[in-house]
C-alpha positions as CSV (number, residue, x, y, z in Angstrom):
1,X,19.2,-17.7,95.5
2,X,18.6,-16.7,99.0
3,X,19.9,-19.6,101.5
4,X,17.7,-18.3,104.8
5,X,14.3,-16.8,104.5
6,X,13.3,-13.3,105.9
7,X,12.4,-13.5,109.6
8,X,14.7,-16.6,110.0
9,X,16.7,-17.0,113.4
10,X,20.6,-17.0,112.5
11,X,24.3,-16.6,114.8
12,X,26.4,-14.3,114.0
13,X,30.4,-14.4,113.0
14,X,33.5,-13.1,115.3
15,X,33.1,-10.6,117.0
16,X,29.3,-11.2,117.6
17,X,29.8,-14.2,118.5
18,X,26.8,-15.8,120.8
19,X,24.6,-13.5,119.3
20,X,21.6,-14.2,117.4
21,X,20.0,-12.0,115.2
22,X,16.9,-11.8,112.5
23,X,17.0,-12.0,108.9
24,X,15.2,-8.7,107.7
25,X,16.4,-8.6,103.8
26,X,18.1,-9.9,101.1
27,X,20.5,-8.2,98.6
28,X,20.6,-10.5,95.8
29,X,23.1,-8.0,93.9
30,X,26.2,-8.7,96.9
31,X,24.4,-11.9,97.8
32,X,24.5,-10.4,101.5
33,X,21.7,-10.6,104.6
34,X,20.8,-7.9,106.4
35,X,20.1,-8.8,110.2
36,X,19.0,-6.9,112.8
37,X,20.5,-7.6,116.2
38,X,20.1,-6.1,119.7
39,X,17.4,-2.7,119.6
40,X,18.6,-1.0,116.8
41,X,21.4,-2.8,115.2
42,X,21.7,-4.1,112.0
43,X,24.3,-5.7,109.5
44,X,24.9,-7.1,106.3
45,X,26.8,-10.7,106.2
46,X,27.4,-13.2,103.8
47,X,25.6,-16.5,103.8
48,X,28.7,-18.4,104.7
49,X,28.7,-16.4,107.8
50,X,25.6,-17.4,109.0
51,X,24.1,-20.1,110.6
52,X,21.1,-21.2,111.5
53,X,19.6,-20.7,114.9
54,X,17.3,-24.0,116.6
Protein backbone atom coordinates (compact mmCIF):
# COMPACT_ATOMS: atom_id res chain seq x y z
CA UNK A 1 0.00 0.00 0.00
CA UNK A 2 1.46 3.17 -1.22
CA UNK A 3 2.69 5.35 1.89
CA UNK A 4 2.80 9.01 -0.17
CA UNK A 5 0.43 9.91 -2.85
CA UNK A 6 1.43 10.90 -6.44
CA UNK A 7 2.32 14.60 -6.68
CA UNK A 8 3.36 14.57 -2.92
CA UNK A 9 6.42 16.83 -1.86
CA UNK A 10 9.24 14.33 -0.38
CA UNK A 11 13.47 14.82 0.71
CA UNK A 12 15.57 12.70 -0.69
CA UNK A 13 18.32 10.23 1.01
CA UNK A 14 22.41 10.62 0.98
CA UNK A 15 23.70 11.86 -1.54
CA UNK A 16 20.63 14.13 -2.45
CA UNK A 17 20.51 15.32 0.56
CA UNK A 18 18.56 18.88 0.84
CA UNK A 19 16.79 18.08 -2.15
CA UNK A 20 13.27 17.81 -2.62
CA UNK A 21 11.67 16.06 -5.28
CA UNK A 22 7.93 14.90 -6.55
CA UNK A 23 6.25 11.79 -6.32
CA UNK A 24 5.34 10.83 -10.00
CA UNK A 25 4.57 6.87 -9.61
CA UNK A 26 4.21 3.99 -7.70
CA UNK A 27 5.66 0.47 -8.35
CA UNK A 28 3.67 -1.71 -6.19
CA UNK A 29 5.65 -4.87 -7.45
CA UNK A 30 9.38 -3.41 -5.69
CA UNK A 31 7.26 -1.21 -3.42
CA UNK A 32 9.54 1.74 -4.77
CA UNK A 33 8.63 5.65 -5.70
CA UNK A 34 9.64 7.15 -8.59
CA UNK A 35 10.52 11.02 -8.07
CA UNK A 36 11.42 13.38 -10.24
CA UNK A 37 13.96 15.93 -9.12
CA UNK A 38 15.82 18.95 -10.70
CA UNK A 39 14.69 19.31 -14.90
CA UNK A 40 14.87 16.04 -15.92
CA UNK A 41 15.89 13.72 -13.19
CA UNK A 42 14.23 11.01 -11.86
CA UNK A 43 14.66 8.01 -9.34
CA UNK A 44 13.19 5.17 -7.75
CA UNK A 45 13.51 5.01 -3.74
CA UNK A 46 12.03 3.03 -1.11
CA UNK A 47 9.50 4.45 1.18
CA UNK A 48 11.80 4.29 4.17
CA UNK A 49 13.87 6.65 2.23
CA UNK A 50 11.62 9.24 1.98
CA UNK A 51 10.21 11.79 3.83
CA UNK A 52 7.79 14.08 3.76
CA UNK A 53 8.28 17.65 2.65
CA UNK A 54 6.03 20.69 4.78
Amino acid sequence: MPKFEIGALVKLPKPYTGVVGTVISYYAAKDQYLVRFGANQQLYFKPNELTLWK
